[in-house]
C-alpha positions as CSV (number, residue, x, y, z in Angstrom):
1,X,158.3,17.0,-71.4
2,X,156.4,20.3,-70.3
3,X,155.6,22.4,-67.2
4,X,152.9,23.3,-66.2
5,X,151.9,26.8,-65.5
6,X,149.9,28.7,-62.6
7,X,147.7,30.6,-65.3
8,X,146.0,26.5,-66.5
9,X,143.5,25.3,-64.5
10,X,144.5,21.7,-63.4
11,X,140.5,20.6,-64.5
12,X,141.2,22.0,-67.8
13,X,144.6,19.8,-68.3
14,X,142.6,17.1,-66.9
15,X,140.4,16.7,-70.0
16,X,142.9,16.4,-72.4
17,X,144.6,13.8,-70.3
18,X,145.0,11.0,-73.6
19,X,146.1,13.6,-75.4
20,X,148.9,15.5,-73.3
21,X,152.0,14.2,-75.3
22,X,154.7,14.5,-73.0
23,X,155.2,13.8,-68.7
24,X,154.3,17.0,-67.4
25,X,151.7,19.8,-68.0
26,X,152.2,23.5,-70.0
27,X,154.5,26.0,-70.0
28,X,156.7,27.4,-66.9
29,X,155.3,30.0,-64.3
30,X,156.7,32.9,-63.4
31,X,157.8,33.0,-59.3
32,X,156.2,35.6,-57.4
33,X,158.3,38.5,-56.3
34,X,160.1,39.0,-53.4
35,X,157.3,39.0,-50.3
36,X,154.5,38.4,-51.8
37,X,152.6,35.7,-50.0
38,X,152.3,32.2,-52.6
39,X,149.1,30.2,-53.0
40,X,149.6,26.3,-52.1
41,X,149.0,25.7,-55.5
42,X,151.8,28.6,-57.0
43,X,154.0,26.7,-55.1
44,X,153.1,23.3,-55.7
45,X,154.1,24.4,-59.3
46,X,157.1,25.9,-58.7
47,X,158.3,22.7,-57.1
48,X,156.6,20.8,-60.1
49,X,158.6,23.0,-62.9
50,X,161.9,22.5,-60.9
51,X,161.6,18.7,-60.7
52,X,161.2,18.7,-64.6
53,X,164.5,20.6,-64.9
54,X,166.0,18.0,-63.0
55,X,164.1,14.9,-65.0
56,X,165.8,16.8,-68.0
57,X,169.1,16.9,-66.2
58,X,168.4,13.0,-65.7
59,X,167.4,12.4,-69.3
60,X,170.7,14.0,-70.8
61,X,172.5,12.2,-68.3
62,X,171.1,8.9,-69.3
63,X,171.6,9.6,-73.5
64,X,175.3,10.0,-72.5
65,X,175.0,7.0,-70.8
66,X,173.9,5.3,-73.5
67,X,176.4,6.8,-75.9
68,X,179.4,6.2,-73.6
69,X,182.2,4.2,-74.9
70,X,184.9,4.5,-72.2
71,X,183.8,2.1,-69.5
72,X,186.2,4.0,-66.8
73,X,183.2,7.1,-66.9
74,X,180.3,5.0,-66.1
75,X,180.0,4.8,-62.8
76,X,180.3,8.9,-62.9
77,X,177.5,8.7,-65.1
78,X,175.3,6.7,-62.9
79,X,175.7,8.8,-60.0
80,X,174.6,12.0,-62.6
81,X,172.0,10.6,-63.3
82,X,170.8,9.5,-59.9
83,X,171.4,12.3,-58.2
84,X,169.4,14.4,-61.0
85,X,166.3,11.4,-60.2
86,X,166.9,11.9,-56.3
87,X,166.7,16.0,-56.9
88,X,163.3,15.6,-59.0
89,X,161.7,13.1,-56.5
90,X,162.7,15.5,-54.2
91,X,160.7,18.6,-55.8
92,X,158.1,16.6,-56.9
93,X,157.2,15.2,-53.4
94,X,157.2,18.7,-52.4
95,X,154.8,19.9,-55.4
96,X,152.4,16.9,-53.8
97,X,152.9,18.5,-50.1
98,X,151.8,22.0,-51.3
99,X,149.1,20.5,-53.4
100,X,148.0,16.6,-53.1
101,X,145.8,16.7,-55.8
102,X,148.7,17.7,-58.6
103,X,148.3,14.3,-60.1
104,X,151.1,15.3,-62.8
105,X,153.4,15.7,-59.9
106,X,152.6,12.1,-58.4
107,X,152.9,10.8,-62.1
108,X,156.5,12.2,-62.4
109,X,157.8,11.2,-59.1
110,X,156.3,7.8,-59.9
111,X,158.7,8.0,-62.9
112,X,161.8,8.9,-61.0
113,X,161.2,6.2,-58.2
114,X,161.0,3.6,-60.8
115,X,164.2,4.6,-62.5
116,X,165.7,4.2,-59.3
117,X,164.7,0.8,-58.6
118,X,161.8,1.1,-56.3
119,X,159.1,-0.4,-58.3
120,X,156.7,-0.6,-55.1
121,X,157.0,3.0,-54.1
122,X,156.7,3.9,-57.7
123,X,153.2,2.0,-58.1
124,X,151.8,3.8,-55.1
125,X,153.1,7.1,-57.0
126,X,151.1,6.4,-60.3
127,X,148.4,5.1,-58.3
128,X,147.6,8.0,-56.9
129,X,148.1,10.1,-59.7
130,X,145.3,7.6,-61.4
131,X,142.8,7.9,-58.2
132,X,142.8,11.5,-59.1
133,X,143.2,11.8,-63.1
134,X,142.4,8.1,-64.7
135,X,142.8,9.2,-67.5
136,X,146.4,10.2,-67.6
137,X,148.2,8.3,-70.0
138,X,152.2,9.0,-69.2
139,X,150.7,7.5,-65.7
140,X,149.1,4.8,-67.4
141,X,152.7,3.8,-70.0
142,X,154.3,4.4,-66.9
143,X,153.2,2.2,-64.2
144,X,152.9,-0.6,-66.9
145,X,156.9,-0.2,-67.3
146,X,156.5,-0.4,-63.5
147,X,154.8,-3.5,-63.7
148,X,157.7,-5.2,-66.1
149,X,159.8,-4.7,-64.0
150,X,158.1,-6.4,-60.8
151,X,157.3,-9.3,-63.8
152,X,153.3,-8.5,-63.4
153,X,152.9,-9.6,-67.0
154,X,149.2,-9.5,-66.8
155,X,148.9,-6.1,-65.5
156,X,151.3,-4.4,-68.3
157,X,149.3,-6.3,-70.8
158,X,146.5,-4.3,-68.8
159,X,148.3,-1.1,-69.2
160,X,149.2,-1.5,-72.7
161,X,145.5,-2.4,-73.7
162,X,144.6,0.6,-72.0
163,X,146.5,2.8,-73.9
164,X,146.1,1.6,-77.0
165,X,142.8,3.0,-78.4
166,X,143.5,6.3,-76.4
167,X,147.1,7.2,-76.6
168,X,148.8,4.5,-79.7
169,X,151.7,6.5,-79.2
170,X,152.6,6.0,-75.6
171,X,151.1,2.0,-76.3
172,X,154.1,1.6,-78.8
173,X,156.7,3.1,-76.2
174,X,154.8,0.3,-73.7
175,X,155.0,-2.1,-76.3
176,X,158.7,-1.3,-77.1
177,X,159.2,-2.6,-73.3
178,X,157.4,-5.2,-73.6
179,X,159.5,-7.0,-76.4
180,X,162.9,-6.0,-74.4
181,X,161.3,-7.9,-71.5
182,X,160.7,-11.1,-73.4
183,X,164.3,-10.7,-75.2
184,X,166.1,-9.9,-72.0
185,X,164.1,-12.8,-70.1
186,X,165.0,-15.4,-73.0
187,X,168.3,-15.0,-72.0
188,X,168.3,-14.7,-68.6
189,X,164.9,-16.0,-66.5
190,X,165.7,-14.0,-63.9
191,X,163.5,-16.1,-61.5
192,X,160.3,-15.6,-64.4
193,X,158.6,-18.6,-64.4
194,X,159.4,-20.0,-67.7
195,X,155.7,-21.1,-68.7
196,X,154.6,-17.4,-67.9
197,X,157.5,-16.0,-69.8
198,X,156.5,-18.5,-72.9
199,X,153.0,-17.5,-72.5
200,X,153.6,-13.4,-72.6
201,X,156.2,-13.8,-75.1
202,X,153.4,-15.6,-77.7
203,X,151.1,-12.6,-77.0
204,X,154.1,-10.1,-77.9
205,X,154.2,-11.9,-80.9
206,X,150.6,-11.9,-82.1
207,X,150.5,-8.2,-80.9
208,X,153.7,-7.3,-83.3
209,X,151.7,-8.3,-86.5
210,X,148.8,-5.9,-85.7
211,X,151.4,-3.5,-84.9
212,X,153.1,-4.1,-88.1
213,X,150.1,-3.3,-89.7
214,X,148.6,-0.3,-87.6
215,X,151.9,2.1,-87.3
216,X,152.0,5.9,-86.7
217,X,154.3,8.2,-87.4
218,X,157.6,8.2,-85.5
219,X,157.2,12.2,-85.4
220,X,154.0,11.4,-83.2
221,X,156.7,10.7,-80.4
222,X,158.2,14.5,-80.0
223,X,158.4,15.5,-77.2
224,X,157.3,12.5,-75.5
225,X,159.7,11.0,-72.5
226,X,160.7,7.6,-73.8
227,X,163.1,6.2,-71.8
């Protein structure tokens, strides 16, 4: 992930939106000095760059997660890792108070909603970051996790189509998703309907042949949030 910094016009990281590589924006900023009167949008970064040093608080917290073996430490973990996503939502929502039009800022705390389980507020978050910067692909991989996970198969299949000429890279994390989705539904329905589920689980097949055929590079994925 990277920051973004008060020297980078936002219209200038808007036009290479498909090609950003990561959640965030550039490098961090500076804060001002004591007293010296901050500019909305100084401070809407300031707040941006913190929330990303929580998301990487969050990230570590979920790789040891992953990687823990004693089950007596997980609930610890959990409540790491939430309280690193409740601190970034936090920052981020006041990044988009100082500045509304940071659509970065909505993207990320689309991100950290979702991870907490609130799929609608998330939507509206990458929603919004979208109205402003369509083209902004982490919002785009994003909100089509988002829409997994509220089982709008048709509108991930929309994301992931999307992304696929502009960003393959993200389309593979989306795509990665996708196939857990169908895996994890196969053995538990989960309320899916099961004709839906059958149907989106034959278009995750065809889809893994060109996939198969059109791979990139796992290097391509540095730097990129893919969790």
């Amino acid at each position: 992930m990277r920051f973004l910094a008060t020297s980078v016009g936002i219209g200038l990281i808007a036009a290479a939106a498909f090609a950003s590589g990561s959640g965030g924006g550039s490098s961090p900023s500076m804060n001002p000095s004591m007293g010296q009167q901050r500019d909305p949008h100084t401070e809407a970064v300031g707040y941006y760059n913190s929330g990303e040093r929580q998301l990487e608080k969050a990230t570590k917290a979920n790789a040891d997660l992953k990687a823990n073996t004693d089950p007596g430490k997980v609930e610890g973990l959990k409540s790491r890792l939430n309280k690193s996503l409740e601190n970034a939502a936090a920052d981020f929502n006041r990044a988009i108070k100082a500045e509304d039009k940071l659509y970065q800022a909505h993207s990320e705390l689309g991100f950290c909603l979702r991870k907490l389980g609130k799929y609608d507020e998330s939507l509206a978050a990458y929603d919004r970051a979208l109205a402003i910067e369509p083209r902004w692909a982490p919002a785009i991989e994003y909100r089509g996790e988002a829409y997994l996970g509220l089982n709008r198969l048709d509108d991930a299949k929309g994301a992931y189509t999307a992304l696929f000429d502009g960003d393959r890279v993200r389309a593979d994390i989306l795509f990665e998703s996708m196939k857990q989705y169908v895996a994890d539904h196969k053995a538990n329905a989960n309320g899916v309907d099961a004709a839906q589920l059958d149907t989106f689980a034959k278009w995750v097949d065809t889809r893994a042949a060109i996939h198969a055929q059109t791979a990139v590079a796992t290097a391509s994925r540095d730097g990129i949030r893919s969790w």
